[in-house]
C-alpha positions, 0 to 999 in steps of 0.5 A, a space after each residue: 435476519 437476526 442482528 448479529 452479536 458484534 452488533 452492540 451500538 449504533 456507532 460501531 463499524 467493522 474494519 473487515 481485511 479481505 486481502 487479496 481478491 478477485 473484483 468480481 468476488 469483491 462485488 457479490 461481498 458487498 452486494 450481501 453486505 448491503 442487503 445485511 445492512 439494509 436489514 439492520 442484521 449488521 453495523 456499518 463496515 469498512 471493506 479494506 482489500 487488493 486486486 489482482 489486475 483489473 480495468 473498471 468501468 463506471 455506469 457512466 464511463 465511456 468506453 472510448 476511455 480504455 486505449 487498450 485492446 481485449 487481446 492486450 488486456 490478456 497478455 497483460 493479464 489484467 480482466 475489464 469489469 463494467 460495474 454500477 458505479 459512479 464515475 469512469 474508467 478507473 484500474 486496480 491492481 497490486 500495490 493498491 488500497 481499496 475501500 469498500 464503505 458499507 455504510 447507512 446513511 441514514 445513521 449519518 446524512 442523506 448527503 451523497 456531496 457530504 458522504 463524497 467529501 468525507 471520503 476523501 477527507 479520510 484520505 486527505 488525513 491518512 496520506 498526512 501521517 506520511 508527511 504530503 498534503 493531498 487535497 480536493 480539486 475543484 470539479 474533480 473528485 478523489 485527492 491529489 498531490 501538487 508536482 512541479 509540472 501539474 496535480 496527480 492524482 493519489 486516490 480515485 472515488 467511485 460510489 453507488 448508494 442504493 436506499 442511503 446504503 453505500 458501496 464501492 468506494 475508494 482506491 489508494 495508490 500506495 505501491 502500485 505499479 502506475 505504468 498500468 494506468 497507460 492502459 487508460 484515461 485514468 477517471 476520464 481526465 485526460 491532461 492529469 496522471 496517477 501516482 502513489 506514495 512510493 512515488 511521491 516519497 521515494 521509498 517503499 511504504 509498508 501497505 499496512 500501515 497505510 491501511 491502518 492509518 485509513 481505517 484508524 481515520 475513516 472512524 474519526 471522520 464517520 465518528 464511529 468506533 472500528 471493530 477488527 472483524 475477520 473476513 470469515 467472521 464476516 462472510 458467515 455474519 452476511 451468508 445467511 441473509 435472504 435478502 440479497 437475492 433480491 433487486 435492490 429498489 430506490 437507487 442512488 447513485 453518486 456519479 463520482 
């Protein structure tokens, strides 16, 4: 597969907008974007996008960790994905900022700690410019936000690697209805709840500029230049690479 024309530098990164979608499209996209990358055909991307109503489940989660039944789950609408992932259970839905990084790390380090830790500094930066300090908590992955009563959480992490090539990635709770997070143990953690900006500030946040802010700062922290990319423009760019009909060999994953 040829590399495709916006291909330029070794330090360009798509920013590719998908909007609202369904995870498990979300899913077959990067699984084509991480053959494309494998194949050099494409530069780094940052996935950005929104789900409707889901439940996922880590490679590692535990099942008792969902506290609502499948017939619950139909009437609220909202659909439950196992995936490959690191991590446990988790929810995405409206409101919520998602990341997908389709990353090489082998351009950067082969460093799953690093790659986890620069990802939430990205987040720690980007939730910065709405005037909260987030940070990392000890044995816990994602960033939270200290309250009277105890730390929430602000954002999740989940990632898969497979030859030092990146997926899944990051959620960022911007205006997300958090009584859906009732439906689980959010991540396993049982004593530790979820919030949002909106929440936390007390007034409605604009999702775009929350998005811009995490796209603008994932190419400083990654030190890469982004490069706006429509989601059709990106779509053909990895349609046509043969590769991603293919088992992925070597695996990594990052159990976060």
């Amino acid at each position: 597969m040829e590399p495709h024309p916006l291909t330029s530098a070794n330090n360009t990164c798509w920013a590719v907008d998908l909007g609202r979608i369904a995870y498990a499209p979300a899913c077959e996209l990067q699984q084509c974007a991480v053959a494309a990358r494998k194949a050099g055909a494409i530069p780094d991307v940052l996935l950005l996008c929104e789900h409707p109503h889901v439940i996922t489940l880590g490679r590692n989660g535990r099942r008792e960790n969902l506290q609502a039944s499948a017939r619950v789950l139909r009437q609220m609408n909202v659909e439950f994905h196992s995936t490959d992932r690191g991590g446990d259970i988790t929810y995405h839905g409206p409101g919520q900022i998602v990341g997908y990084p389709i990353l090489d790390l082998t351009q950067h380090r082969r460093d799953v700690r690093w790659y986890v830790e620069q990802l939430e500094e990205v987040m720690i930066r980007a939730t910065r410019e709405f005037g909260i300090e987030a940070r990392r908590i000890a044995g816990l992955h994602g960033i939270w936000v200290e309250t009277p009563a105890v730390p929430e959480k602000l954002a999740a992490l989940g990632v898969h690697l497979s030859r030092w090539v990146t997926s899944h990635g990051f959620a960022f709770n911007v205006a997300t209805d958090l009584r859906y997070f009732d439906l689980i143990v959010p991540c396993g953690i049982s004593d530790k709840r979820a919030t949002s900006l909106e929440r936390l500030l007390g007034r409605a946040v604009n999702e775009s500029e929350a998005a811009d802010a995490l796209a603008r700062h994932f190419g400083e922290v990654f030190q890469r230049k982004m490069t706006s990319v429509s989601r059709e423009e990106f779509e053909i760019a990895v349609s046509s690479d043969p590769a991603r009909t293919r088992p992925s060999e070597d695996r990594v994953t990052a159990d976060v």
